[in-house]
PAVO-481741 format. One line per field, with one value per residue (C-alpha): x, y, z; residue number from 0; residue in one letter. Coordinates in pm, whole numbers, padded with zeros to 5 digits. Example, Ala and Ser with C-alpha at 12.3 -4.5 7.8 and 13.67 -1.06 7.14 Angstrom:
BEGIN
X 01230/01367
Y -00450/-00106
Z 00780/00714
k 0/1
r a/s
//
This chain:
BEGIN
X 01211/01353/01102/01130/00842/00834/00574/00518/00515/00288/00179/00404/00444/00786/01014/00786/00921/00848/00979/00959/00999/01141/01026/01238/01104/01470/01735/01878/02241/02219/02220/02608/02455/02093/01934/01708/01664/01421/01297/01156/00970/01183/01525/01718/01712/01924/02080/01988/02089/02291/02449/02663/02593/02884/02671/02868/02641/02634/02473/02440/02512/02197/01983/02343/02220/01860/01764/01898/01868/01887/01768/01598/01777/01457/01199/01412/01313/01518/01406/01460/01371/01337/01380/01341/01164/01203/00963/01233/01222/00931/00963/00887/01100/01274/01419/01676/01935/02165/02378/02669/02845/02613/02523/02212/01988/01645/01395/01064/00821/00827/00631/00537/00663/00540/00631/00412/00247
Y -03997/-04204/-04335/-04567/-04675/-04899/-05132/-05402/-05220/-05289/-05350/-05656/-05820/-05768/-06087/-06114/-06056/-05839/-05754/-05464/-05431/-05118/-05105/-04900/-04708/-04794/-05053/-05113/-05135/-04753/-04661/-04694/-04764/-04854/-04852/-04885/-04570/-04544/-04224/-04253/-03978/-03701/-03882/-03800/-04017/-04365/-04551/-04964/-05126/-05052/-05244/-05111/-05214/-05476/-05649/-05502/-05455/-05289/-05267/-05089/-05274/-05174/-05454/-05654/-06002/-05898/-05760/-05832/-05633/-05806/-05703/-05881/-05713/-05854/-05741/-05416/-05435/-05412/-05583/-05505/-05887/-05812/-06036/-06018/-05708/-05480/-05156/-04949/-05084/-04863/-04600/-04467/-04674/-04512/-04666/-04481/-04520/-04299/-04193/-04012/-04088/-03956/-03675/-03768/-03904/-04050/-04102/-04336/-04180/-04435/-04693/-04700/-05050/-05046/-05297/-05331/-05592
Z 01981/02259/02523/02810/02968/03308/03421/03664/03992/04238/04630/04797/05105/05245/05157/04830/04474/04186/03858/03665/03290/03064/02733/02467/02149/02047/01947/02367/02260/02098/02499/02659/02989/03104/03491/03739/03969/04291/04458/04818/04947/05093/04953/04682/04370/04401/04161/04271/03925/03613/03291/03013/02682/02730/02981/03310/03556/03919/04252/04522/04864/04956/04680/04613/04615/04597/04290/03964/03626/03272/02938/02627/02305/02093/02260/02358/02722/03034/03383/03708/03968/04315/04574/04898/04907/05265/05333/05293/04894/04848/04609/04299/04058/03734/03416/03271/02973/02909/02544/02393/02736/02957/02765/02633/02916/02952/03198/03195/03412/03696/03834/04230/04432/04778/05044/05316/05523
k 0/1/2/3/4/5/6/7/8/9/10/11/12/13/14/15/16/17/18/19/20/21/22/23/24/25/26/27/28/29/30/31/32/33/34/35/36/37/38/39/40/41/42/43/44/45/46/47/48/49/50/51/52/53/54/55/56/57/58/59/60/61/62/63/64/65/66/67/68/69/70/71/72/73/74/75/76/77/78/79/80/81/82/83/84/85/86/87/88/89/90/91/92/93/94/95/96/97/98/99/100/101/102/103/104/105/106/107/108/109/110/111/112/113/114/115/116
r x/x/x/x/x/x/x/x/x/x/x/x/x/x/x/x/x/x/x/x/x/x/x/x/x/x/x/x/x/x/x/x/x/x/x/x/x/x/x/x/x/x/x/x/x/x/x/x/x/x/x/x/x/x/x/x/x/x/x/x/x/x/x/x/x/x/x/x/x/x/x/x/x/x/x/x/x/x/x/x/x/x/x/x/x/x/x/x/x/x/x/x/x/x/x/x/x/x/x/x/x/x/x/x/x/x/x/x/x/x/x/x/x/x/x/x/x
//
């Protein structure tokens, strides 16, 4: 059973930093594709970070230069650093990897980051 599970989220000052983790119940590299999703109240759910299993990875414009994701294939754990963090980062954050090309998809079941002074 595949299971995802974030951590690290937390209350910030805005400019401050964070970084959250994703830990996998499996081997990282079985997922094509792994992110980092946010959910702000009344918005729809935004991708902010993703990377293939190659190692590709993409932003939004939004975080570009702000946040960058990585991933530790021994401990099986994904990370999402922050930098620079605005109020309008706050959200519900979501780790996600997906399988089969999309097919397959799984959620962790989020982790709140608020920025606020």
């Amino acid at each position: 059973q595949v299971q995802l599970v974030e951590s690290g989220g937390g209350l910030v000052q805005p400019g401050g930093s964070l970084r959250l983790s994703c830990a996998a119940s499996v081997n990282i590299f079985s997922f094509n594709a792994m992110g980092w999703y946010r959910q702000a109240p009344g918005k729809e759910r935004e991708m902010v970070a993703r990377i293939t299993s190659g190692g590709i990875t993409n932003y939004p414009d939004s975080v570009k230069g702000r946040f960058f994701i990585s991933r530790d294939i021994h401990k099986n754990t994904m990370y999402l650093q922050m930098n620079g963090l605005k109020p309008e980062d706050t959200a519900v954050y979501y780790c996600n990897g997906s399988r089969r090309f999309g097919l397959d998809v799984y959620w962790g079941q989020g982790t709140q980051v608020t920025v606020s002074s």
